[in-house]
LOGUMAR-18403 format. One line per 3 residues: their letters; for each residue x, y, z of N, C-alpha, C, CB. Coordinates in steps of 0.1 Angstrom, whole numbers. Glycine has a CB too. Example, Ala and Ser with C-alpha at 12.3 -4.5 7.8 and 13.67 -1.06 7.14 Angstrom:
BEGIN
as) 132/-57/78/123/-45/78/132/-33/78/113/-45/90  128/-22/71/137/-11/71/129/0/79/141/-6/57 .
***
This chain:
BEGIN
xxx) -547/1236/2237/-539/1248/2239/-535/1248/2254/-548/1261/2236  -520/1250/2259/-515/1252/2273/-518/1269/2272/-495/1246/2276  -531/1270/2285/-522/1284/2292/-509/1287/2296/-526/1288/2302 .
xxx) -507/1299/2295/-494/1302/2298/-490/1317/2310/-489/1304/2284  -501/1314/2322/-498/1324/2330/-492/1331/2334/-499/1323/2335  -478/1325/2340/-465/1329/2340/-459/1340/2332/-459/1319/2337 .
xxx) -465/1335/2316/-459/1341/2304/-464/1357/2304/-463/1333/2290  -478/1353/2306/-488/1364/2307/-484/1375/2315/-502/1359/2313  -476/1370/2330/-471/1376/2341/-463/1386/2336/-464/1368/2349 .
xxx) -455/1378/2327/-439/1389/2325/-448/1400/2314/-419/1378/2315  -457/1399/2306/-461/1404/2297/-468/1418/2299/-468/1394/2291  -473/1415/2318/-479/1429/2325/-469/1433/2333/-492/1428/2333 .
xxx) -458/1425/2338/-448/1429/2345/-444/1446/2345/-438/1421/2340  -440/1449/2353/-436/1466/2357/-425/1470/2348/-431/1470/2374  -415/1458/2352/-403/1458/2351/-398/1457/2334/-399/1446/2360 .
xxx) -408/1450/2327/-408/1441/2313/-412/1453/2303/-421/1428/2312  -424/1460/2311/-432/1473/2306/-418/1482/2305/-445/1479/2318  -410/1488/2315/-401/1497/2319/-388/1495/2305/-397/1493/2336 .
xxx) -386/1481/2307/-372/1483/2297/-377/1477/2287/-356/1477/2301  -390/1473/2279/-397/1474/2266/-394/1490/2260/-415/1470/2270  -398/1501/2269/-401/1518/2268/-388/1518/2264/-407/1529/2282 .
xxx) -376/1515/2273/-365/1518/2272/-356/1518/2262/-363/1515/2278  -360/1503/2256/-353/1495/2240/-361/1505/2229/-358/1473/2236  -376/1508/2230/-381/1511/2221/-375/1529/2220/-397/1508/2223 .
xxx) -374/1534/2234/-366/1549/2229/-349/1546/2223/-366/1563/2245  -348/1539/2230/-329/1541/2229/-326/1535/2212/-319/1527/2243  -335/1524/2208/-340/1524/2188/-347/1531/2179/-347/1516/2184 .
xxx) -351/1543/2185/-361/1550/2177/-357/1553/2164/-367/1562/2182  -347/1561/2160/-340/1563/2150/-334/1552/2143/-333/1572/2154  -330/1538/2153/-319/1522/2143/-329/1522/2130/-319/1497/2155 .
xxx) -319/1521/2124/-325/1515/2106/-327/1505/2108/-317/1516/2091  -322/1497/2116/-321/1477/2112/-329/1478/2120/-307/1464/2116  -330/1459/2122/-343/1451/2132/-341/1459/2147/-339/1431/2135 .
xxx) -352/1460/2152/-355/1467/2163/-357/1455/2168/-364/1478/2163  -360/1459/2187/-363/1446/2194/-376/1449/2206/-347/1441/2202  -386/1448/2197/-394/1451/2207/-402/1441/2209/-402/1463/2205 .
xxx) -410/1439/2218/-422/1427/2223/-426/1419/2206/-441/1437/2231  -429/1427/2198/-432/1414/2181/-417/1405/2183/-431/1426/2158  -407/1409/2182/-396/1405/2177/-392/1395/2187/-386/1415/2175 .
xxx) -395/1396/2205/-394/1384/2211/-402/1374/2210/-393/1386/2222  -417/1378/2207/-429/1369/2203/-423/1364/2194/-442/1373/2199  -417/1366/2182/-415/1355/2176/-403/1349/2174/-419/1356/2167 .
xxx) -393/1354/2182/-384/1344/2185/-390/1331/2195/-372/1352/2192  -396/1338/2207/-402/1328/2214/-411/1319/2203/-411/1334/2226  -418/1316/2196/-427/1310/2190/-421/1302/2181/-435/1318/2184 .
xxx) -404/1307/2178/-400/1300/2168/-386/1290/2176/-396/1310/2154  -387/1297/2187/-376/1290/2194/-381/1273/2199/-371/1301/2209  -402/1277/2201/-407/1266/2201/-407/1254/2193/-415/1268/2201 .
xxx) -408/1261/2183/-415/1253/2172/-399/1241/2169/-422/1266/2155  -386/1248/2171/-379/1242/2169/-372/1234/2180/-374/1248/2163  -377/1234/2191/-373/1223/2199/-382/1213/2203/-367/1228/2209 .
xxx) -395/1213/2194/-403/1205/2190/-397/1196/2178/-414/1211/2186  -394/1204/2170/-389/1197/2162/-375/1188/2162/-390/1204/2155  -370/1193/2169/-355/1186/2172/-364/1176/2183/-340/1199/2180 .
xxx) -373/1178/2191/-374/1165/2198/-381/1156/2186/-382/1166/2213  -386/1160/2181/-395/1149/2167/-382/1139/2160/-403/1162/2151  -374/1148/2156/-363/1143/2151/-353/1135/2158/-357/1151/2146 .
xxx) -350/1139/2169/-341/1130/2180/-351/1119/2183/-336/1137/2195  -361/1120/2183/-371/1108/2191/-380/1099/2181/-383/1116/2201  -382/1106/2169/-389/1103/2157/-406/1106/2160/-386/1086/2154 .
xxx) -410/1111/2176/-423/1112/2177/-424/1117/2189/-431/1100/2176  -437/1124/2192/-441/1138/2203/-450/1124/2213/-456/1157/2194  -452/1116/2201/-465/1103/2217/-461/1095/2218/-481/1094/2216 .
xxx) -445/1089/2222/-435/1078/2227/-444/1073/2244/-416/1087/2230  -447/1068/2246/-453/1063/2262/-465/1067/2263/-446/1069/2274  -475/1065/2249/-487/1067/2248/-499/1080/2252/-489/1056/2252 .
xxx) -482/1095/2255/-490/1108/2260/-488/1114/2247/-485/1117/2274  -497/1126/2241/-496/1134/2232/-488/1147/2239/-510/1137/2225  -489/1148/2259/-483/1164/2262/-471/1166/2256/-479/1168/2278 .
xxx) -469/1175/2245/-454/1175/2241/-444/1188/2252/-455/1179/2223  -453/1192/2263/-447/1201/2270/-439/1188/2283/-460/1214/2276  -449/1180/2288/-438/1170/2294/-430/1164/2284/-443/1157/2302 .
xxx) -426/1162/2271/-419/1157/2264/-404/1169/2263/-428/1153/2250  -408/1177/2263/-400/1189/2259/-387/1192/2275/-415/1204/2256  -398/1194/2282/-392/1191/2300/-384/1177/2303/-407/1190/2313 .
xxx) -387/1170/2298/-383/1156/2303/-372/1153/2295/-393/1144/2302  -368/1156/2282/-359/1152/2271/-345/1171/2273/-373/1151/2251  -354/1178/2276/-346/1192/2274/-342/1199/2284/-352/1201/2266 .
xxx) -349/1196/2298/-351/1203/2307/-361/1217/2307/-340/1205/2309  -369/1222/2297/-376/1232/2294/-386/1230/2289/-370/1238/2288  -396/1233/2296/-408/1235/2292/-414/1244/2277/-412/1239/2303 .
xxx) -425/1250/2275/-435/1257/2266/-430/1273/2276/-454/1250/2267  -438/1273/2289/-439/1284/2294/-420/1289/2297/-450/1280/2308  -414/1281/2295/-398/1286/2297/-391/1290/2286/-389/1276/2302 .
xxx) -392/1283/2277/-393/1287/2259/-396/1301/2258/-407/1279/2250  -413/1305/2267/-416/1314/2259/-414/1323/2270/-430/1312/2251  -414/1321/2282/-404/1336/2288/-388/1339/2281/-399/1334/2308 .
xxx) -380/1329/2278/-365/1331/2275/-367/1341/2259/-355/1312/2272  -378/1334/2252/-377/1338/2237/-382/1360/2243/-394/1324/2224  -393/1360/2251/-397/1373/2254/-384/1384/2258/-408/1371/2267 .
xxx) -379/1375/2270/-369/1383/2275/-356/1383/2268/-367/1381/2287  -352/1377/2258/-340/1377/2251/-336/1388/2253/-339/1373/2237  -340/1398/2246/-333/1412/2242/-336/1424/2255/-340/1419/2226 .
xxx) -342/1421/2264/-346/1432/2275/-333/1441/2277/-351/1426/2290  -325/1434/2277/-314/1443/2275/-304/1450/2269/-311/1442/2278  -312/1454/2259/-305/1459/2246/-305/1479/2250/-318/1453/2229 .
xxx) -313/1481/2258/-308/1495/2262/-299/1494/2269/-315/1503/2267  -294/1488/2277/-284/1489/2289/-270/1490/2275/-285/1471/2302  -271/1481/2265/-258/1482/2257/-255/1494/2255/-258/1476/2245 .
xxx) -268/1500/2245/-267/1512/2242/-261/1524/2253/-278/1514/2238  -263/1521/2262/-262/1530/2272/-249/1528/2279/-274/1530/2282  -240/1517/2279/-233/1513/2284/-222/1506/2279/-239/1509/2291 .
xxx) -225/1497/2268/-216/1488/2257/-213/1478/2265/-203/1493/2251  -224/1476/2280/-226/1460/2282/-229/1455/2272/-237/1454/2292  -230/1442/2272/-233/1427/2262/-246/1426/2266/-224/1410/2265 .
xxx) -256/1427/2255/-272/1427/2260/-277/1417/2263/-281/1431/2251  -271/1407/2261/-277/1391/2266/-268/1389/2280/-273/1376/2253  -259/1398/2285/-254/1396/2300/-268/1404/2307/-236/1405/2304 .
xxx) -270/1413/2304/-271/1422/2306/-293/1422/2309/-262/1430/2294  -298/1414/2300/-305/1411/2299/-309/1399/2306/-307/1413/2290  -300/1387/2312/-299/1377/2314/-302/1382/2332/-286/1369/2307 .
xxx) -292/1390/2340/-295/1401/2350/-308/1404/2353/-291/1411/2347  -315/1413/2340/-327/1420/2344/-337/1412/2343/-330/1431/2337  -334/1398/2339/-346/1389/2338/-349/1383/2353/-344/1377/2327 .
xxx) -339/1379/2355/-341/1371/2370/-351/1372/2382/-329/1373/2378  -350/1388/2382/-360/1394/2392/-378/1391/2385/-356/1413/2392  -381/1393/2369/-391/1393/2364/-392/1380/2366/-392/1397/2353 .
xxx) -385/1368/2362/-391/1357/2363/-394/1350/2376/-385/1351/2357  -387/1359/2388/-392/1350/2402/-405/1358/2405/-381/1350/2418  -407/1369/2403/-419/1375/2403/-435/1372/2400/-418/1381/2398 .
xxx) -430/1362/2389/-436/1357/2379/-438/1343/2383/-430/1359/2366  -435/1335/2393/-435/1328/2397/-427/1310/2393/-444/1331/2397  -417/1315/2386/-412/1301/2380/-398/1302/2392/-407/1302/2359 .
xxx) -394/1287/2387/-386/1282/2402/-374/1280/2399/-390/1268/2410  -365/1286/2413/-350/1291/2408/-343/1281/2396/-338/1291/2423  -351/1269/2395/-342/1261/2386/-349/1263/2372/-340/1244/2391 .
xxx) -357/1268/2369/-358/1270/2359/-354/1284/2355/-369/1266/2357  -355/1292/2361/-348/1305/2361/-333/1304/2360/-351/1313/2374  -328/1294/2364/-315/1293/2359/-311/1291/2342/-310/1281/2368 .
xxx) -322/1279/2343/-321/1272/2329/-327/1284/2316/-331/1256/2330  -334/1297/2321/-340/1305/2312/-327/1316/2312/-356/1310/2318  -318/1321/2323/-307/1329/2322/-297/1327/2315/-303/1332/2333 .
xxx) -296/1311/2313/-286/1306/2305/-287/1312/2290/-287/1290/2304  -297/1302/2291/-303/1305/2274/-306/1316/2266/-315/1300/2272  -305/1331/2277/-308/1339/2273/-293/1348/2271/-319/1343/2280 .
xxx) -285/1343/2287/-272/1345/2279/-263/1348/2268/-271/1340/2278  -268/1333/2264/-261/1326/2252/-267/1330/2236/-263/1308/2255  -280/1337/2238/-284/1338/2227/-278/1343/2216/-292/1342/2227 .
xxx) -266/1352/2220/-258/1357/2206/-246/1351/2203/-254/1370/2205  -245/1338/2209/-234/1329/2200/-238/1320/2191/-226/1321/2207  -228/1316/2181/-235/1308/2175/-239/1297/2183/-229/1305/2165 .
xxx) -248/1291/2175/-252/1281/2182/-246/1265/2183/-263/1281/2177  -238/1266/2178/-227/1251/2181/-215/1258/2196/-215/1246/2162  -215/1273/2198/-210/1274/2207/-218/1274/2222/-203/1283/2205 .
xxx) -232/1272/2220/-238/1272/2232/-238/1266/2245/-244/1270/2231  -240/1263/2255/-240/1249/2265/-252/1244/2267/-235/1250/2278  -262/1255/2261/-280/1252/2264/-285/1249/2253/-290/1265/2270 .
xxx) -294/1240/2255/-302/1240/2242/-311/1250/2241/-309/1228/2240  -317/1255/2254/-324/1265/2251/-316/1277/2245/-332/1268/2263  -302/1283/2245/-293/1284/2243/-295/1287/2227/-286/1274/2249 .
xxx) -292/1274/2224/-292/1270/2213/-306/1273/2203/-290/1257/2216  -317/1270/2210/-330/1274/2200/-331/1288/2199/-346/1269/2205  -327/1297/2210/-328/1315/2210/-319/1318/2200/-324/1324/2224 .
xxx) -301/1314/2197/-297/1318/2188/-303/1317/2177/-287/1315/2187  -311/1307/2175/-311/1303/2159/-331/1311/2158/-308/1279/2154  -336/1313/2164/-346/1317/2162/-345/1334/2163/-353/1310/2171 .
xxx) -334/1341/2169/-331/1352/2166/-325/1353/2154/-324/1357/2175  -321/1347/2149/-318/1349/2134/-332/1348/2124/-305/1338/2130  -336/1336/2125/-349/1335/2118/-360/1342/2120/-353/1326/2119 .
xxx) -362/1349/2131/-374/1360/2134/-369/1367/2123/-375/1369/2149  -362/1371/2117/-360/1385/2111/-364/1383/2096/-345/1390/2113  -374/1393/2090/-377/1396/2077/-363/1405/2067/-392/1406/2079 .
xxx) -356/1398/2067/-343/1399/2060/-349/1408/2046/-336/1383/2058  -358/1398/2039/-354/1399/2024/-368/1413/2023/-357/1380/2011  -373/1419/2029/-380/1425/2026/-373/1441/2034/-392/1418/2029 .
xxx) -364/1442/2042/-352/1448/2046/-350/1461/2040/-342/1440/2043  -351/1473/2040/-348/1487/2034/-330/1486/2038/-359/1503/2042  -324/1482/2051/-311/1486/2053/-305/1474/2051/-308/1491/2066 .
xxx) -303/1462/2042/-300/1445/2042/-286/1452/2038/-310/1431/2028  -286/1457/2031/-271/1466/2021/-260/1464/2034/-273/1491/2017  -267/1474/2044/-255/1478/2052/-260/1474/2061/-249/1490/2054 .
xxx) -262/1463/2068/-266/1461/2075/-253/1448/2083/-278/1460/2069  -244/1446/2093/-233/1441/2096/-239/1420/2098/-225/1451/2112  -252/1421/2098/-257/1412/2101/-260/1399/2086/-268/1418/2109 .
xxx) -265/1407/2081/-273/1401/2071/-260/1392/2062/-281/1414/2063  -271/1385/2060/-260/1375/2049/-275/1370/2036/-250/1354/2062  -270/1367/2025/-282/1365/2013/-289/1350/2024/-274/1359/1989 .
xxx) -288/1345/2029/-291/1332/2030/-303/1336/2043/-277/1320/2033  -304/1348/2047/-310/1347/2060/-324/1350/2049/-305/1358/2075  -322/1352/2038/-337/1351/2033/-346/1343/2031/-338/1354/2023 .
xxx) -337/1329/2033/-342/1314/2030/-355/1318/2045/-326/1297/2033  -363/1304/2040/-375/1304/2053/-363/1294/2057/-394/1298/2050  -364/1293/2069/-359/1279/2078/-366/1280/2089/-344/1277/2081 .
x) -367/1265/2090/-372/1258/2103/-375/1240/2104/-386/1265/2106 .
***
């Protein structure tokens, strides 16, 4: 198991705490997926699991040069670590009240309010770069991305979501029958 201090950081953060309260009032009433701390945990968790797996598949194996760390495999092949994964997957949506409040783009918007949390938190402007991207980009599709990290937040925001068990799937502008499938 990698600790994940850093992660832990943003998780007591002031700032993280503040517009967590903020998303959770400005959704109280949304019928659809809400976006609170569960919903980045498991984007982050799944945003992992799948750029593990894409390095499994690009590489055919996690112990190429006789190490099992798949967090140097992950950094060295992707530029992104475990602990960068799993701040980008946390902070994806931090700014989803500012939309509401404003009809900024919540991944600009959230990409902004992260910056300060993550130097706080101690990760280094270059990886803070590579975590603002990705967090960005998370609501394009994902062949329009430029990040892979990019790339694993779109598709793991889609797959976090319990679709088929859904009270609003009807009307809901998102949903399609297929997001019921498991994938990963």
């Amino acid at each position: 198991m990698i600790s994940m201090p850093r992660v832990n950081r943003i998780l007591q953060h002031r700032s993280y705490e503040e517009f967590s309260d903020k998303n959770k009032q400005a959704e109280a009433e949304r019928v659809y997926c809400r976006h609170g701390s569960d919903h980045g945990l498991a984007v982050a968790r799944i945003a992992y699991i799948y750029l593990l797996e894409k390095y499994i598949e690009d590489r055919g194996s996690l112990s190429e040069a006789g190490t099992n760390n798949a967090n140097i495999r992950l950094e060295e092949s992707y530029g992104v670590g475990k602990e960068s994964i799993y701040a980008a997957g946390i902070l994806h949506d931090i700014g989803r009240w500012v939309e509401y409040e404003s009809q900024e783009d919540h991944a600009l918007a959230g990409a902004r309010l992260a910056r300060p949390i993550l130097r706080d938190c101690g990760f280094t402007d270059a990886e803070i770069e590579r975590i603002v991207i990705g967090i960005s980009e998370h609501r394009l599709h994902p062949d329009k991305t430029s990040s892979i990290l990019g790339q694993a937040l779109a598709l793991a925001d889609d797959w976090a979501r319990d679709c088929k068990s859904c009270p609003s799937k009807a009307a809901c502008y998102k949903y399609t029958k297929a997001m019921e499938d498991i994938l990963i």
